[in-house]
Each structure stands twice: as structure tokens, then as C-alpha cells.
C-alpha positions in Angstrom: -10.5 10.6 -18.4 -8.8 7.9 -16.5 -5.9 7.9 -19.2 -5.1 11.5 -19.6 -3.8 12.8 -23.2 -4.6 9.3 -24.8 -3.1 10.8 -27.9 0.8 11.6 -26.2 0.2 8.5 -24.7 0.2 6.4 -27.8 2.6 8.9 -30.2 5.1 8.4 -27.5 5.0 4.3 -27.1 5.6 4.3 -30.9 7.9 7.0 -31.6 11.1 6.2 -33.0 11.2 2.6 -31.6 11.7 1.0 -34.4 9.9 -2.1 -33.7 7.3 -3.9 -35.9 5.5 -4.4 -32.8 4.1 -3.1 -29.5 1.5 -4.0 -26.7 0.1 -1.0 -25.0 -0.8 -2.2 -21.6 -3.1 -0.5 -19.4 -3.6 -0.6 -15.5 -6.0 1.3 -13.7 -5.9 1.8 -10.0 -7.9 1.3 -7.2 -8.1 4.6 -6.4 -9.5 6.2 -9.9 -11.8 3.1 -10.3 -13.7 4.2 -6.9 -13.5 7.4 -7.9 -14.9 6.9 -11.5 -18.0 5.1 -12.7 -17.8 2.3 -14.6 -18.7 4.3 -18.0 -15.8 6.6 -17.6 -13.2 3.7 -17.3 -14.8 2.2 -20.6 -14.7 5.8 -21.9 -10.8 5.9 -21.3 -10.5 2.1 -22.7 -12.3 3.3 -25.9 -10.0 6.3 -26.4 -7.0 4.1 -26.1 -8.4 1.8 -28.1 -8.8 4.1 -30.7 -5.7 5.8 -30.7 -4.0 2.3 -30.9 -6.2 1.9 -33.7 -5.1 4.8 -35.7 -1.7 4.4 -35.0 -1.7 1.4 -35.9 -3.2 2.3 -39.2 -0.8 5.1 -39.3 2.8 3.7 -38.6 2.2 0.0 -39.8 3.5 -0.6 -36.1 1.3 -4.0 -35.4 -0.1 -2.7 -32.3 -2.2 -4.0 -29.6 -4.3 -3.0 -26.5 -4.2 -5.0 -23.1 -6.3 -4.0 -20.3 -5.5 -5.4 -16.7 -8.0 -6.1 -13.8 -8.5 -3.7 -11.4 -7.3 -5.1 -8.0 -9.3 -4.3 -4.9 -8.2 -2.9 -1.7 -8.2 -4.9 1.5 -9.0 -2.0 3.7 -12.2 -1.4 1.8 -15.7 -2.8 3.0 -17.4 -5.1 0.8 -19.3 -2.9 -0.9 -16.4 -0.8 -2.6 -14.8 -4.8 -3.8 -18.2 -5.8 -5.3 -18.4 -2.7 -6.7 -14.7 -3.6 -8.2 -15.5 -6.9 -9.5 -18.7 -5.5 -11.2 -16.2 -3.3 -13.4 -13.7 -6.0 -14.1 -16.4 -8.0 -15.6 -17.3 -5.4 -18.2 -13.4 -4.6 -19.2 -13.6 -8.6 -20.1 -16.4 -8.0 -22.5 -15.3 -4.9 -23.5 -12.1 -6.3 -24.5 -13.5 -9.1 -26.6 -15.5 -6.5 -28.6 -12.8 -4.6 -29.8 -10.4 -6.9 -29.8 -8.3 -6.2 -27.0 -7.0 -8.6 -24.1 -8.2 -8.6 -20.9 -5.0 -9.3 -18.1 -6.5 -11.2 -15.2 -3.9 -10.0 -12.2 -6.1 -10.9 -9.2 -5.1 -14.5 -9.7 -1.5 -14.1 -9.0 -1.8 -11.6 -6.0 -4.3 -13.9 -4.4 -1.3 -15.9 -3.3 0.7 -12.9 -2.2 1.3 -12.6 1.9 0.1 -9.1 1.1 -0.2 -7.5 -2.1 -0.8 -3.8 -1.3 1.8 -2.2 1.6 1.2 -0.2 5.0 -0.9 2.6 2.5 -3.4 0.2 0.9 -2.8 1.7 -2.1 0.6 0.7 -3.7 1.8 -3.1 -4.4 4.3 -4.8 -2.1 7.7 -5.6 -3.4 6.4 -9.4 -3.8 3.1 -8.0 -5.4 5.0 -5.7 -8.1 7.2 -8.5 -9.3 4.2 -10.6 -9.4 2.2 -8.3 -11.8 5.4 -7.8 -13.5 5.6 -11.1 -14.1 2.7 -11.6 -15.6 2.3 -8.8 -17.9 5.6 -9.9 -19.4 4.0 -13.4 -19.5 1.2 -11.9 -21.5 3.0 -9.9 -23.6 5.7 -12.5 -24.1 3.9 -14.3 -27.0 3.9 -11.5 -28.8 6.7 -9.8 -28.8 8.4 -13.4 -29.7 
């Protein structure tokens, strides 16, 4: 999947923390969303999911699931961004069914001069403290 080794993945955010609780956030790239189907990123959402399920269950660690949008290349026709916005539609849905959250991110890089650098592929300076930002914003609340 997408999210290789959901298992480590989720033994190793609560392992010895010693907090009460925890937001496991999850961002997806570009790159693995056009070179995955939609079904195999919900796949890799479900596994997560259910691993923060169980140890949740497990550790009485209140933990949660957020999912972010996947943020579309510029140097992609429109075809591959449709095909982007398609997916981030189902995450939202997804999300509300299992009770996750869904973390819009295309709003705040909208405004960015540009959000990817000279590759296409990884965020500008501007862009990463941007969607650092905002994850903290949304994870803020809870961690309060």
C-alpha cells in the first residue's frame, strides 16, 4: 500500500510517549496518488484506520486519524488535477464514515507564490511552513 508497514507505523507513534493523546496525520503525495487508484489510497486509509483503532483499544492512548488533501502538481495537464480532485472528494467521505478528519491543505497553498519548487514535486520553503501551519492548527484543539 500507500502507507507501507501500517502496523510499525502506529506501534511506533505510541510507543513509550507517554501521552493520553495522539493525532496520526497522514499526507499522501502527488506522486503515489497518480501512481495509485483511488481504491488503493482508501485501502491504505482503512489500514491506518484500523490500526489506530486497535491501538487505541489497546493502549487507552485516545487516538485519532487525520487525512490531508492531496495537492496537485502544476506541471501536470488537466487531466492528471481532475483526476486529483476526484480522489480528494472520496477521502472527505471516507473520513466522515469512520470517523476521521479530513485536512483541507489546498486552501492555504492557493495563496502561495509557488507551492511546489524547481522539481514539481516537493513544497517550497513558504509552502512547507504553510502546511505546517495548518496541520498544527488542526491538531492544535486536540492536543489542548
Amino acid at each position: 500500500g500507500i502507507i507501507p508497514n501500517t502496523t510499525a507505523v502506529v506501534k511506533a507513534a505510541v510507543k513509550d510517549t507517554g501521552c493520553s493523546r495522539l493525532r496520526v496525520v497522514a499526507h499522501v503525495g502527488f506522486n503515489d496518488a497518480s501512481k495509485r487508484g483511488a481504491e488503493e489510497i482508501l485501502d491504505s486509509f482503512r489500514d491506518l484506520n484500523s490500526e489506530v483503532e486497535r491501538a487505541r483499544r489497546g493502549t487507552g492512548v485516545d487516538l485519532r486519524l487525520s487525512i490531508c488533501s492531496i495537492v496537485p502538481r502544476t506541471d501536470c495537464g488537466p487531466q492528471v488535477c481532475d483526476s486529483i480532485d476526484w480522489i480528494n472528494k472520496r477521502p472527505w467521505k471516507f473520513c466522515e464514515s469512520i470517523g476521521a478528519e479530513f485536512v483541507d491543505l489546498r486552501p492555504v497553498l492557493r495563496s502561495c507564490r509557488a507551492p511546489l519548487n524547481s522539481s514539481g514535486v516537493h513544497y517550497t520553503k513558504e509552502a512547507s511552513e504553510r502546511v505546517a501551519r495548518r496541520i498544527f492548527e488542526h491538531c492544535r484543539y486536540f492536543l489542548d
